[in-house]
N, C-alpha and C positions, 0 to 999 in steps of 0.2 A: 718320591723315593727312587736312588737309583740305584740302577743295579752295575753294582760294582765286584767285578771278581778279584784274584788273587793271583800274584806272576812272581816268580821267585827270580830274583837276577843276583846273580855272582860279578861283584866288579872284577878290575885285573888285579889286585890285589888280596882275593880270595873270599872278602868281605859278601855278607850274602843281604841282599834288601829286597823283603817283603813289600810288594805293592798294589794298593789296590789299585784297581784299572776302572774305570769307568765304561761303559758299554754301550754308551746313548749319549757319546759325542765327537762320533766316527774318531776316534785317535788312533794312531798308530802305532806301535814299539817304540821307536826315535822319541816321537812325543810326548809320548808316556815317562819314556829315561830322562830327557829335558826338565820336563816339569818338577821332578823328582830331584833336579839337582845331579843326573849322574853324568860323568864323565864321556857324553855321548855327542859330537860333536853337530853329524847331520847339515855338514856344509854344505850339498845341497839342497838342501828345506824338502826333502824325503821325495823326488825325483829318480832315484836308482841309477844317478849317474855321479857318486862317487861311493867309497865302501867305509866311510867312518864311522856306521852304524852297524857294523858288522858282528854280527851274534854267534854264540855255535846255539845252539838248541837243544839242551840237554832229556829232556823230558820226550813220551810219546806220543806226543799231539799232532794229528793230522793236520796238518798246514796245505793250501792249496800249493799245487807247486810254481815254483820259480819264472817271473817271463823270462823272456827272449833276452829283456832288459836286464835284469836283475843277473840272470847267470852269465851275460856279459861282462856287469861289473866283479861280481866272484874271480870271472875268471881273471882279471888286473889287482884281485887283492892278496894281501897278506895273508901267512898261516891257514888257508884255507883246508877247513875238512870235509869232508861228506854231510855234518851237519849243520855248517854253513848257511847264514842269512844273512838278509840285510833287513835291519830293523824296521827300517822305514814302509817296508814291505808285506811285514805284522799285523793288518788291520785287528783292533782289541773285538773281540763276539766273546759272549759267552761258552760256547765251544774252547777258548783257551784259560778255561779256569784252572788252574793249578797250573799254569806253562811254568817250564825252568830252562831259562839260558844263561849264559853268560857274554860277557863283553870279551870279545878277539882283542888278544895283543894289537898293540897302535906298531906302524911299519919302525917307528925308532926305539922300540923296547928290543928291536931281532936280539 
């Protein structure tokens, strides 16, 4: 039996997909969105050295915060807000059952 929670994601075009997340196969946001088919592109294989996986985070779920890494790349990305992530950064626990993000505008939608 696994334990699978639930993660809401808004693509960029306002579309909203329900997804179950698996708990108990270390994935991460990115791969989660991959697998799913969603528009998330994760060109570097979830390394925090590019921002294609860029989420805002809509919901209140305590996320550990940001490394050294990861708010380096924020700070080279596009549209960045205060809720700003990078997906690949998302380890899936059951602590983020019910997360809501959405996918950041890609730098050629400005």
């Amino acid at each position: 039996m696994s334990n699978d929670i639930q993660i809401t994601l808004f693509d960029r075009q306002g579309g909203e997909h329900q997804l179950d997340a698996p708990t108990d196969m270390g994935l991460n946001l990115m791969e989660l969105c991959k697998a799913h088919e969603l528009p998330v592109k994760g060109t570097c294989g979830g390394m925090a050295l590019c921002s294609t996986c860029h989420v805002y985070v809509e919901s209140e779920h305590h996320l550990p915060e940001p490394s050294v890494e990861e708010e380096d790349m924020l700070d080279q990305a596009f549209f960045v807000k205060s809720n700003s992530r990078l997906g690949c950064q998302i380890k899936i626990s059951e602590s983020l059952d019910g997360l809501v993000v959405r996918l950041a505008p890609e730098d050629e939608e400005a």
